[in-house]
C-alpha positions in Angstrom: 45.5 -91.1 1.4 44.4 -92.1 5.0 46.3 -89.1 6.4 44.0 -87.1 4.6 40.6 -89.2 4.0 38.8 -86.8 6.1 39.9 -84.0 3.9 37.9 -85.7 0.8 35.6 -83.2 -0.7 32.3 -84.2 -1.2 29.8 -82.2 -3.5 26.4 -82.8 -5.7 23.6 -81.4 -8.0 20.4 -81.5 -8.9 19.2 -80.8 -12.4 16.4 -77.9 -11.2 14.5 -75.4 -13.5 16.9 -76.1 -16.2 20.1 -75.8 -14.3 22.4 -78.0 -12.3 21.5 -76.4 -8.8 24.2 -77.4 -5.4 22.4 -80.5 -3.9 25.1 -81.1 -1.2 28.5 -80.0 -0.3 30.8 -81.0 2.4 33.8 -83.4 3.7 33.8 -87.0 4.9 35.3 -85.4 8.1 31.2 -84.1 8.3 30.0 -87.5 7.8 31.6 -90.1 9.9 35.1 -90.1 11.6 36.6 -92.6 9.1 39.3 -93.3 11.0 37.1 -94.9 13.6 35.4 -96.7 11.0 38.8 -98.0 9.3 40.1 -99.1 12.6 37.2 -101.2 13.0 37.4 -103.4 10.0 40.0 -104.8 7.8 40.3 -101.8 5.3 43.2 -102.5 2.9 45.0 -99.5 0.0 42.3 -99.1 -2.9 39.4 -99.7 -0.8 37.0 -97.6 0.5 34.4 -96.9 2.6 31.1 -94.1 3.5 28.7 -94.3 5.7 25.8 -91.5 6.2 25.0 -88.4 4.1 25.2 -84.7 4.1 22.0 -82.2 4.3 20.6 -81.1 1.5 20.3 -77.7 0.4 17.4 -76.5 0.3 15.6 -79.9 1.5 15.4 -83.1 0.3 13.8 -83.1 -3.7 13.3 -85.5 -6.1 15.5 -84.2 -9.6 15.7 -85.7 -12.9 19.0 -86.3 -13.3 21.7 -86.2 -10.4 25.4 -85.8 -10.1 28.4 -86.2 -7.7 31.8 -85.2 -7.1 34.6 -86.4 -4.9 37.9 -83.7 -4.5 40.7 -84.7 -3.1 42.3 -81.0 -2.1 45.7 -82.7 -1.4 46.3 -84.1 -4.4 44.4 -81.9 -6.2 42.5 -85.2 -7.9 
């Protein structure tokens, strides 16, 4: 997976007026340079690692209930 890490799909919602509504959406290449990051410490296979955060659409809001998704588009995991 490192030849791809910055590939990693990275999406979330907000529950909003009765809906789940996009929160966030991007890759870990938008983040951080992860390669940078993994060359800095000790990472081994199975671990990993995120620093920082995407935008949020439409601003930063409090929600009720929130969820996440992470896409790996090569693998189609």
């Amino acid at each position: 997976m490192r030849d791809h890490v910055d590939q990693l799909q990275v999406q979330s919602w907000i529950w909003e007026g009765g809906d789940w509504v996009l929160y966030q959406d991007g890759t870990l290449a938008q983040v951080l340079p992860v390669a940078d990051l993994a060359n800095a410490i000790d990472m081994r296979d199975g671990q990993a690692m995120m620093c920082g955060t995407f935008a949020a659409i439409g601003g930063v809001r409090g929600a009720t209930m929130f969820k996440a998704r992470l896409h790996d588009p090569v693998r189609q995991a």
